[in-house]
C-alpha positions, 0 to 999 in steps of 0.5 A: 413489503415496506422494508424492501422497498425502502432498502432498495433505493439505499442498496441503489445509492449506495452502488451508484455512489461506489461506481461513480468514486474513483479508487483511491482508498486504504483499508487497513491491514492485509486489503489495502488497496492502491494506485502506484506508477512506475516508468512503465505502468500505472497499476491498481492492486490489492496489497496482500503482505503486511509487514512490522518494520524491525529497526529503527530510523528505517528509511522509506525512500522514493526508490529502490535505491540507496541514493532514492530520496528519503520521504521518512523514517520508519520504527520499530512496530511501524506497519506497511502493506506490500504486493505479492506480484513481479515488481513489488520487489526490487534487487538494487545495490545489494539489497532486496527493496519492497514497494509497500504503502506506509500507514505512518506517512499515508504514502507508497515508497520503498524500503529494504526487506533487511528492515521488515518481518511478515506480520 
């Protein structure tokens, strides 16, 4: 009886503390979870696709676009994690642009699918 008296209180604290702080986390690997904004929206997902990067000097951009600000490089073994729904993709000046969260630069941005394989 005196431990489920005690665990009740942590178990409290411990939902009330995840109630009261904002999203805004990473869990590594295939869960990452993030906050993205587009012209039209401002999404929360669960990223469910990690990807190796498969080429070195890899840009990251800011866009999905050839003339998008660069914000890093990537290299070969770099992982990102990406989405799996409408948007997370891009077709733009002939090649396939995934939205994705880089672990190296702890920042969302854009990067050619040419350049990634699925891990």
């Amino acid at each position: 009886m005196i431990g489920k008296k005690i665990l009740f209180p942590i178990v409290s604290s411990i939902i009330i503390l995840s109630a009261s702080v904002p999203v805004l986390a990473d869990v590594y690997k295939d869960d990452v979870i993030n906050t993205y904004s587009t012209e039209n929206s401002d999404k929360s997902s669960i990223r469910t696709t990690t990807y190796e990067v498969i080429g070195n000097n890899v840009r990251f951009r800011e866009t999905p676009s050839l003339s998008g600000n660069v914000i890093g490089y990537l290299n070969k073994g770099d992982l990102v994690n990406a989405g799996s729904y409408e948007g997370w993709e891009v077709e733009a000046d002939g090649y396939t642009w995934v939205h994705c969260f880089s672990y190296k630069y702890e920042l969302n941005g854009w990067v050619s699918k040419d350049y990634l394989i699925e891990y």
